[in-house]
N, C-alpha and C positions, 0 to 999 in steps of 0.2 A: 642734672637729670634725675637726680633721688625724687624730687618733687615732684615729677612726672609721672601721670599712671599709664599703664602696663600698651594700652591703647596709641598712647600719645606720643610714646617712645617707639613703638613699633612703624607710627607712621613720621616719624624724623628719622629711622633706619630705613625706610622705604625709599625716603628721600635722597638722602642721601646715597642709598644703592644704586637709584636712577642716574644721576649727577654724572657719579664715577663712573658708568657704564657709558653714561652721552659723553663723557668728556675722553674716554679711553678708545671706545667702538664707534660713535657718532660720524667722524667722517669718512671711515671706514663704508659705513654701514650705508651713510648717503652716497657714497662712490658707487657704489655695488646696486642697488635700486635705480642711481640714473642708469645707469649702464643698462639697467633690466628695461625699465621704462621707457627713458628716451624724453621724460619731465619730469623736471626739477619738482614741481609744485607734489606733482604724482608722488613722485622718489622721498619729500619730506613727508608726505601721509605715510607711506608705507613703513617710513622708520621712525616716525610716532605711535605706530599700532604694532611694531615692533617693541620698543621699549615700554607699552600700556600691556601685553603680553609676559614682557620677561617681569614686569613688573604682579601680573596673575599667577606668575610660576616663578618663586625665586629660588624655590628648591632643583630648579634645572639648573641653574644656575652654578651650580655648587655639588651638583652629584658626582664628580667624578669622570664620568664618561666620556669627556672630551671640553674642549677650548668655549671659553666662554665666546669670544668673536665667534671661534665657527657655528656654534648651536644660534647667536643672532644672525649669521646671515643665513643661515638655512633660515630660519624664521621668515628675512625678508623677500628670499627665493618663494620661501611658500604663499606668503602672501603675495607676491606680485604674479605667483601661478594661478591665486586665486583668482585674484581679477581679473585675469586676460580670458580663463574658464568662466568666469561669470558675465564676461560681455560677450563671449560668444554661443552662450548656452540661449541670451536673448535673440531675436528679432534683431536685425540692425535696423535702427533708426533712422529714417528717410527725411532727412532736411525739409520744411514746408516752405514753401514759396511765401516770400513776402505778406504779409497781409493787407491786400489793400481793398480795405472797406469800402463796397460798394455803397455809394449814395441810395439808398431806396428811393423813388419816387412819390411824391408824399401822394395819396390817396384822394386826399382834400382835393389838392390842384387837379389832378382830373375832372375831378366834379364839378369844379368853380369852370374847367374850361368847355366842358360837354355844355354848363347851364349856360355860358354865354354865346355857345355857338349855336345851342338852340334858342336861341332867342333871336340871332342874326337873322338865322334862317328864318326865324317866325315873320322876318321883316319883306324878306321877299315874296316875290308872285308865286303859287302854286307850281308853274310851267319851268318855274326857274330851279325852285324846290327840288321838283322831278327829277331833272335831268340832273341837277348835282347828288341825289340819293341814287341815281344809276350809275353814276360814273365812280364817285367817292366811297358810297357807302357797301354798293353791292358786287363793285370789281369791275362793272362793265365796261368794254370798248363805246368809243362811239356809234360805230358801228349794232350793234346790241344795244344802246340804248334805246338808237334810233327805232330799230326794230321791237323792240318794248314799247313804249310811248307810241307806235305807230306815227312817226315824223320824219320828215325828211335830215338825211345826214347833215346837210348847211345848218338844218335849224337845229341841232342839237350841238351843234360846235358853235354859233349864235350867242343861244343860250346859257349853253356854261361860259360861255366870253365875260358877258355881261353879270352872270350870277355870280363869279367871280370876283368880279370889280368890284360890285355893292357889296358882299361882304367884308374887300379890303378895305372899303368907306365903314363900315360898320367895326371892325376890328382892327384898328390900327396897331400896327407892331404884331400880326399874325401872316403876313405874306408869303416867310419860307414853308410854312404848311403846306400852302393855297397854288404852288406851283406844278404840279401835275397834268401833264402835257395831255389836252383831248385828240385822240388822229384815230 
């Protein structure tokens, strides 16, 4: 150790100091922290930040005033009072629900489906038109459309009968849409 400067030597007594203290107190001291805790993983933190402590203070260690075990586990008493103060000083944390990622609808596909329906529609009669923009587009009964259009109720159940169908000729694989009962 002659060879060793003044630094170097201090920090292989450091070490050593630690060693003798984990190997004399350590299970001691992790007895005592489970017990406080009630987790193992919990109880080894707090008697590593216990020994990182006596390891900042080694003159406590050594004053006189009492047992070195006792001065570490008041240490780890205090520390494990600390944390129990310090998660209840927070907010308790509210668990979040799963996350399950809603699909957005892509934007596109609306558009690609409006431009194809209106083009179906472009294929139809005016009369046909009508009555499916009264019943589909504006909410109306048949009844109301009827009275809209000024036609009789047969011919606007008729009507979207038939305006129906050519669109299902027009849009194949769009039929569960297209199901909307006219009475």
């Amino acid at each position: 150790m002659a060879g060793l400067s003044r630094r170097a030597r201090q920090e292989v007594a450091d070490e050593a100091l630690l060693r003798s203290l984990y190997r004399e107190h350590g299970g001691a001291m992790l007895a005592y922290a489970y017990r406080l805790t009630g987790d193992r993983a919990a109880a080894e933190d707090v008697v590593q930040e216990a020994l990182v402590r006596a390891w900042q203070h080694p003159d406590s260690l050594v004053n006189g005033r009492g047992s070195v075990r006792g001065w570490l586990l008041t240490v780890v008493r205090n520390l494990v009072t600390d944390k129990v103060r310090a998660r209840a000083s927070r907010p308790q944390e509210v668990a979040e629900p799963p996350v399950d990622v809603a699909v957005a609808r892509d934007h596109a596909e609306g558009v690609v489906n409006s431009m194809v329906v209106g083009a179906a529609l472009g294929k139809l009669s005016a009369e046909h038109r009508d009555v499916l923009e009264q019943i589909y587009l504006l909410g109306a009964t048949a009844s109301e459309a009827a009275q809209a259009l000024g036609i009789p109720l047969g011919t606007v159940k008729s009507r979207s009968y038939h305006a129906l169908r050519a669109l299902r000729a027009f849009l194949p694989g769009v039929e569960a849409g297209l199901e909307r009962s006219v009475s």
